[in-house]
TORDO-49723 format. One record per residue: chain; x, y, z of N, C-alpha, C, CB in turn; residue number from 0; residue in one letter. Coordinates in steps of 0.1 Angstrom, whole numbers, plus 5000, padded with zeros to 4 digits. Each point is the difference from the previous one (the first is absolute). Last residue first. Glycine has a CB too. Layout:
<"A",<X,Y,Z>,<X,Y,Z>,<X,Y,Z>,<X,Y,Z>,NUM,"a"> ...
***
This chain:
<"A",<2511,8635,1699>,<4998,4978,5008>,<4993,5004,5014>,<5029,4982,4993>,135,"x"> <"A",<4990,5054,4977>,<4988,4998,4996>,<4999,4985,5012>,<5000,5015,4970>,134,"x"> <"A",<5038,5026,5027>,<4996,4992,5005>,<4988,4996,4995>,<5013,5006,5014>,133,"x"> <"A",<5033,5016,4961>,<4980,5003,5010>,<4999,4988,4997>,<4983,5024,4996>,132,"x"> <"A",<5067,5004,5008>,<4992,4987,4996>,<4985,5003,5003>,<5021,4983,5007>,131,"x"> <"A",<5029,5045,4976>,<4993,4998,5010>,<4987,4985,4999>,<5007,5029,5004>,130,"x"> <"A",<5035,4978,4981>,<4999,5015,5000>,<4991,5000,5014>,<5002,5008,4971>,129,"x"> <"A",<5036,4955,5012>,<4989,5005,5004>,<4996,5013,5003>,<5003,4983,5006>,128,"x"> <"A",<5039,5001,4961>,<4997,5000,5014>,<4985,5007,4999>,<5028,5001,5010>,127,"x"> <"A",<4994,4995,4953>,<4998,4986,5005>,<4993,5000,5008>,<5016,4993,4996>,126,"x"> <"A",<4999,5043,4977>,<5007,4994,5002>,<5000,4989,5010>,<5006,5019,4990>,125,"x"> <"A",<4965,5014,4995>,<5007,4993,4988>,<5011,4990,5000>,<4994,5021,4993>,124,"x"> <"A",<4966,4976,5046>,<5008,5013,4992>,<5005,4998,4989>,<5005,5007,5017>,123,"x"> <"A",<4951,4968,5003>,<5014,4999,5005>,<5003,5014,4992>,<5006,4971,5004>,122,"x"> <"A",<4950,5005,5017>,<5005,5009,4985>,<5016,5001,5010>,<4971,5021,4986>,121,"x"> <"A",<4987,4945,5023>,<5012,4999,5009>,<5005,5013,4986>,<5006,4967,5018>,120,"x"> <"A",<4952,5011,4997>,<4999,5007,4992>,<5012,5006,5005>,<4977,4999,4993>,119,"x"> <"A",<4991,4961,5033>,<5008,5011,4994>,<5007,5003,4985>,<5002,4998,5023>,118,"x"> <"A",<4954,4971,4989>,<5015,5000,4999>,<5001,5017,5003>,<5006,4978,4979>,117,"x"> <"A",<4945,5001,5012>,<5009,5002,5013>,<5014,4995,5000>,<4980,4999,5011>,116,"x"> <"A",<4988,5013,4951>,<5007,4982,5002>,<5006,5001,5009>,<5003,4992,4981>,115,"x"> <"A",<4981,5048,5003>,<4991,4992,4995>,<5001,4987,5002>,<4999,5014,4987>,114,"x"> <"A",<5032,5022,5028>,<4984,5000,5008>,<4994,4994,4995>,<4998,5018,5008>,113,"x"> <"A",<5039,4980,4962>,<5006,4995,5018>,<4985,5001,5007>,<5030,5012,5002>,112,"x"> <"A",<4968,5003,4952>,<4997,4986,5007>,<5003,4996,5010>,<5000,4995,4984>,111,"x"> <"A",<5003,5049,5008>,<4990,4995,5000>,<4999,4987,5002>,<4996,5015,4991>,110,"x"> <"A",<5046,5004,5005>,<4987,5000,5020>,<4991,5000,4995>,<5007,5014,5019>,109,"x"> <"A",<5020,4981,4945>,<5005,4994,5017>,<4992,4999,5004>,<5017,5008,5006>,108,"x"> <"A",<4977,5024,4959>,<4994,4988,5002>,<5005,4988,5007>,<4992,5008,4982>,107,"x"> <"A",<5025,5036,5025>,<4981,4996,4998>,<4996,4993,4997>,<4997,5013,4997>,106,"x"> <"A",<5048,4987,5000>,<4997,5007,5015>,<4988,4995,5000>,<5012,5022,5003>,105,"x"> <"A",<5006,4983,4955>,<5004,4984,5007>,<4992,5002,5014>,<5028,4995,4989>,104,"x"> <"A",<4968,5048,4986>,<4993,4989,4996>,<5003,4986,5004>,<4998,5014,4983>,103,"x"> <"A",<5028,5017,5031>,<4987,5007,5006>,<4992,4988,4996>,<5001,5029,4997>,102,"x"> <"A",<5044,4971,4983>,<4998,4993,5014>,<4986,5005,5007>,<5027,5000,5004>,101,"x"> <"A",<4981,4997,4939>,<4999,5008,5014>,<4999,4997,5016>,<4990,5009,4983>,100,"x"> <"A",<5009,4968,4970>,<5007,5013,4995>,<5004,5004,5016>,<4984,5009,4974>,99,"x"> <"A",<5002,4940,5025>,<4995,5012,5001>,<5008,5011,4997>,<4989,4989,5014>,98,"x"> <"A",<5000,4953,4988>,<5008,5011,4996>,<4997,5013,5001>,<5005,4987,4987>,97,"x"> <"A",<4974,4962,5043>,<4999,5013,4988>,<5013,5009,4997>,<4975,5003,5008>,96,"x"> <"A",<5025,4956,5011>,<4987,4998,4999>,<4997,5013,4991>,<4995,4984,5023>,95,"x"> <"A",<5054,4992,4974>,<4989,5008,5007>,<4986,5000,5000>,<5015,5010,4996>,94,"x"> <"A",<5022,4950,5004>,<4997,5009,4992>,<4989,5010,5008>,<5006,4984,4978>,93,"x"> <"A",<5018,4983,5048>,<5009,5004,4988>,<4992,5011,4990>,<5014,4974,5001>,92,"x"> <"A",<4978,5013,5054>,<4995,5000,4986>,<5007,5005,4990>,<4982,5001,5010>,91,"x"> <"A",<5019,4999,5039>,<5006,4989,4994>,<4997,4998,4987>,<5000,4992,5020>,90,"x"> <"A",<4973,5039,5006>,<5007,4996,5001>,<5004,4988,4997>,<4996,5015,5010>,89,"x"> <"A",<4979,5012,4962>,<4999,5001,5006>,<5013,4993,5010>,<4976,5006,4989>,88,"x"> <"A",<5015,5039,4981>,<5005,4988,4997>,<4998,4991,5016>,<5020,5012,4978>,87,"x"> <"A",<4976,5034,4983>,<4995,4997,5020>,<5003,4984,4993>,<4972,5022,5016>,86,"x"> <"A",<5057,5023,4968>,<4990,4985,4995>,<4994,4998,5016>,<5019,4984,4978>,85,"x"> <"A",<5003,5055,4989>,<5003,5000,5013>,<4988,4986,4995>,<5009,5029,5018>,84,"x"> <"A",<5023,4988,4944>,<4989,5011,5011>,<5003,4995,5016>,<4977,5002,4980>,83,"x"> <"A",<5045,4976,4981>,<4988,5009,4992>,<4992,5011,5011>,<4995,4977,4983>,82,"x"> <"A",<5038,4991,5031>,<5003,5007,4988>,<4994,5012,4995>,<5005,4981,4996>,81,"x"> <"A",<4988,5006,5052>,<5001,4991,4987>,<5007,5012,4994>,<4977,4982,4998>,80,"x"> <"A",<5010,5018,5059>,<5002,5003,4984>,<5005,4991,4991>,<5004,5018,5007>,79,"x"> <"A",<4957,4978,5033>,<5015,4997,4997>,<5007,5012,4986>,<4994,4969,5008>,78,"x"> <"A",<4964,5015,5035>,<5000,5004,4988>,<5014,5008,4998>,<4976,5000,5001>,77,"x"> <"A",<4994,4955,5020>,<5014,5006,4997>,<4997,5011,4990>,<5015,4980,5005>,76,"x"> <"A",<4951,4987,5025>,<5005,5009,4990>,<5010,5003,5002>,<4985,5006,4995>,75,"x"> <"A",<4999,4947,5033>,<5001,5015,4998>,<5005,5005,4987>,<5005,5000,5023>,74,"x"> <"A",<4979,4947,4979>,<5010,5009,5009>,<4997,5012,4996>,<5020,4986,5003>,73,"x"> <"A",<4939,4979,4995>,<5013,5005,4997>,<5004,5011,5004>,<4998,4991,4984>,72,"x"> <"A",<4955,4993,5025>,<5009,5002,5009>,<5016,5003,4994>,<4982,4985,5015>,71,"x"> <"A",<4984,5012,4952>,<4998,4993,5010>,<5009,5008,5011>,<4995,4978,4986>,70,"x"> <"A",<5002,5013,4964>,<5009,5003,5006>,<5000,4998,5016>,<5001,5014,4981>,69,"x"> <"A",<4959,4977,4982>,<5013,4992,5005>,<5010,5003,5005>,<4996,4992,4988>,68,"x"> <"A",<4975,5039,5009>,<4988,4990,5009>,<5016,4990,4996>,<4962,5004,4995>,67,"x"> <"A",<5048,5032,4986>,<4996,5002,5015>,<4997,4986,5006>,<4989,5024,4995>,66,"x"> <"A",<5012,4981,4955>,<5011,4999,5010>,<4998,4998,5010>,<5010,5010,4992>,65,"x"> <"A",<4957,5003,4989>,<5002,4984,4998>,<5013,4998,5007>,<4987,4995,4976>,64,"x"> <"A",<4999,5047,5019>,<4990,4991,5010>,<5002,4988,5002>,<4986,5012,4994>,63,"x"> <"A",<5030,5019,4973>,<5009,4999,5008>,<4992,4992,5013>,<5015,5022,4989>,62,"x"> <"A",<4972,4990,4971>,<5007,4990,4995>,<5006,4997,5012>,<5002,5005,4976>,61,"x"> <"A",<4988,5045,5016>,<4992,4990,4994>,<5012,4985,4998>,<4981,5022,4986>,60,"x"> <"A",<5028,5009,5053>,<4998,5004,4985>,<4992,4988,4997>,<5021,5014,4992>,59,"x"> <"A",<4977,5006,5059>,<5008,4988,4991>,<4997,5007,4987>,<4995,4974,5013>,58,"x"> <"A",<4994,5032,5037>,<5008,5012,4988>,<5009,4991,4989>,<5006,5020,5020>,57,"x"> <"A",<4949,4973,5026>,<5012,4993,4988>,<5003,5013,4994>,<4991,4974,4993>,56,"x"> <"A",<4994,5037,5056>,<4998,5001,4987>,<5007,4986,4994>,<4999,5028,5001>,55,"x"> <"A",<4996,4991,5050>,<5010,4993,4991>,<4995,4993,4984>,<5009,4994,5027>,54,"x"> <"A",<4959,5026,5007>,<5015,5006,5002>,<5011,4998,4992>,<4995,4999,5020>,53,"x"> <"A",<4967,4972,4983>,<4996,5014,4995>,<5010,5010,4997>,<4981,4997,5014>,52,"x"> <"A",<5031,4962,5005>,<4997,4997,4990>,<4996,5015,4992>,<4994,4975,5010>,51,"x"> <"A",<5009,5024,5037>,<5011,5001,4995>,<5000,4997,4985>,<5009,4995,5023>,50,"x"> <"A",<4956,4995,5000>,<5002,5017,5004>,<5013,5002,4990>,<4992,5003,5030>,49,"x"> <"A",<4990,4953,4974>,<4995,5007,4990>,<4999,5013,5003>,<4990,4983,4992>,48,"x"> <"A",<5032,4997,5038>,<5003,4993,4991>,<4997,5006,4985>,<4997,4981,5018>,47,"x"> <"A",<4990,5024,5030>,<5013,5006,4996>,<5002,5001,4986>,<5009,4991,5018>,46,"x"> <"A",<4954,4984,4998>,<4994,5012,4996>,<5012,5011,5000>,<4975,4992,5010>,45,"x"> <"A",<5036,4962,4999>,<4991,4996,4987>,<4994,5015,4994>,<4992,4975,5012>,44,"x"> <"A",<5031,5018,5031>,<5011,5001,4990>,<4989,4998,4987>,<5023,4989,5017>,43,"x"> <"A",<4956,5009,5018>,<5008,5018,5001>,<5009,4996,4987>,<5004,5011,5031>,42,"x"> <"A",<4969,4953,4981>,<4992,5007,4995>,<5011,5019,4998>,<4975,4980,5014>,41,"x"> <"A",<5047,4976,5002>,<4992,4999,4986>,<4991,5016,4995>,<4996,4970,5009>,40,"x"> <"A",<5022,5026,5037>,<5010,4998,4989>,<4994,5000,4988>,<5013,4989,5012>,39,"x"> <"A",<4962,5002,5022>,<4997,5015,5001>,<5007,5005,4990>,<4998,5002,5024>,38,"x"> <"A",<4999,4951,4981>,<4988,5004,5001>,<5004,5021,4992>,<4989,4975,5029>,37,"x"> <"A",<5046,5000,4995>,<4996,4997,4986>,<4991,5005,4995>,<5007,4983,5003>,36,"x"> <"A",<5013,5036,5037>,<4992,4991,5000>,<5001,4995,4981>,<4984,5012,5027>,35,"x"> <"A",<5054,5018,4993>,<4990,5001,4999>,<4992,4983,5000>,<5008,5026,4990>,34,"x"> <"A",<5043,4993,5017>,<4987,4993,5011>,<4986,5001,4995>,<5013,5008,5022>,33,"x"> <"A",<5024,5002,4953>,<5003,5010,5005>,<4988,4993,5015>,<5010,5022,4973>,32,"x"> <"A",<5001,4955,4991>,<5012,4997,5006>,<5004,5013,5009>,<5008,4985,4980>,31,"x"> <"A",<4951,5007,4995>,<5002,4990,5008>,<5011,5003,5007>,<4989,4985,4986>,30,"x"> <"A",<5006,5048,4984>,<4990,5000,5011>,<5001,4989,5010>,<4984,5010,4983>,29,"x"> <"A",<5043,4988,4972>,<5002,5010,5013>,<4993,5002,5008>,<5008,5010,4990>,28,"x"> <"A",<4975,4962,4980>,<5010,4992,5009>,<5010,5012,5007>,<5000,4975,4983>,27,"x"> <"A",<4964,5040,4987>,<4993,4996,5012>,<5014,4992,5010>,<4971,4997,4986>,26,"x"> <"A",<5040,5024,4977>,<4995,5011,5010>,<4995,4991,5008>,<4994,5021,4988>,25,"x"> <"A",<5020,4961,4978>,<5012,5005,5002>,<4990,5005,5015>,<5018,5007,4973>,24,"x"> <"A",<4950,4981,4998>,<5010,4987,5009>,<5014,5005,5007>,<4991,4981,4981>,23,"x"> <"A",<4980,5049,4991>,<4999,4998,5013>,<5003,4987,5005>,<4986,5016,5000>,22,"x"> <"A",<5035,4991,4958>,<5001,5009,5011>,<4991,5001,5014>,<5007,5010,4981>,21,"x"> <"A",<4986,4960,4984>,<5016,4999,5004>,<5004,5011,5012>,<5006,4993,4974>,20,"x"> <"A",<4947,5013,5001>,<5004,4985,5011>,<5016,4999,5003>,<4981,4984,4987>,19,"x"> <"A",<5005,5048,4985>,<4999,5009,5008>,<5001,4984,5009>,<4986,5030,4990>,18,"x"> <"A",<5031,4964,4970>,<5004,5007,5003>,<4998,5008,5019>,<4999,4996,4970>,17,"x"> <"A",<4971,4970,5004>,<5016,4996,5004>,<5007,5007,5004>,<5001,4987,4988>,16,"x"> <"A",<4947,5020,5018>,<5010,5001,4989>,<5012,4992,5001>,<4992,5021,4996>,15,"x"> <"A",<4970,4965,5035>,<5006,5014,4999>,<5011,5000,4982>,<5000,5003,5035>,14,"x"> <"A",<4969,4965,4987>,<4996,5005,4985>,<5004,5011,5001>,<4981,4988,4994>,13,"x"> <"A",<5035,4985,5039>,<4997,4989,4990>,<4994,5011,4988>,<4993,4976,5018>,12,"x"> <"A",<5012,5028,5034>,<5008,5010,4990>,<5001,4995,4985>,<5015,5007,5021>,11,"x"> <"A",<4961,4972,5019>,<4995,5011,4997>,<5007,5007,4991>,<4990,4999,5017>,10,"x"> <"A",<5027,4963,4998>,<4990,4997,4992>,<4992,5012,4994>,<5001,4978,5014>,9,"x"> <"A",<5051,5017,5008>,<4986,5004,5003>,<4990,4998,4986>,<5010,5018,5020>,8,"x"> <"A",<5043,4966,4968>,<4992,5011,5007>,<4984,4997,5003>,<5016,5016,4988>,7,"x"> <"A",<5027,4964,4987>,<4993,4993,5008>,<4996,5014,5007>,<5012,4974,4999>,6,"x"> <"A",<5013,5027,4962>,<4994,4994,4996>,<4992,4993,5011>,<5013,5002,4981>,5,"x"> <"A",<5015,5032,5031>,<4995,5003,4984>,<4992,4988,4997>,<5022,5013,4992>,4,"x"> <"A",<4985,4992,5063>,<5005,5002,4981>,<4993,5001,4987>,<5014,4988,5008>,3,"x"> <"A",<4983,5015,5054>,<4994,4995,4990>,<5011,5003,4988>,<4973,5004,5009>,2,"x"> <"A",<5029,4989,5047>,<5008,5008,4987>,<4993,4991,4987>,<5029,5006,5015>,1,"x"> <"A",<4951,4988,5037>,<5005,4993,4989>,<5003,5010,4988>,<4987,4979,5007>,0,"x"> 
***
């Protein structure tokens, strides 16, 4: 049985939300990989908070709250502007941040992109894709 966000294993109940979403990801790969439930739960529960360790928050102050309502939302963009370069997300009219420096849009892309499993899509000056990171 493919668990969710709001219907998962009883044992995963006082995982964090962050690191619970994720081994629910992991354990319904396990199921769909033949594992036993039983066995599912527990690898994906001790995956789970491996990858949590691994995968830091890189938020600013204020930015936690976002997170937790954003949720699964669409992917980063990091774009040019006027003023610089913008991370922006998809389908989103205003930026999430301005930046002097495409280094600085970059870095904080992919932090939150690894902070909210999205990619982290940086483009060129001229539109086109440079390259992308993977966080999901």
């Amino acid at each position: 049985m493919p668990w969710r966000k709001n219907d998962y294993p009883v044992s995963m109940k006082n995982l964090e939300p962050r690191v619970r979403n994720k081994a629910i990801e992991i354990a319904n790969a396990l199921l769909e990989e033949g594992y036993e439930e039983g066995r599912a739960i527990a690898i994906a529960t001790a995956k789970a908070k491996e990858w949590n360790d691994d995968h830091p928050l890189h938020h600013r102050h204020g930015d936690e709250h976002r997170l937790k309502r954003e949720g699964s939302a669409s992917n980063l963009h990091v774009v040019p502007c006027k003023d610089g370069w913008a991370v922006k997300e998809e389908g989103a009219v205003r930026a999430r941040l301005t930046a002097e420096t495409k280094a600085e849009a970059v870095e904080q892309a992919r932090a939150w992109a690894s902070d909210s499993n999205k990619s982290a899509i940086i483009h060129r000056k001229d539109g086109t894709v440079e390259t992308a990171y993977n966080y999901t």
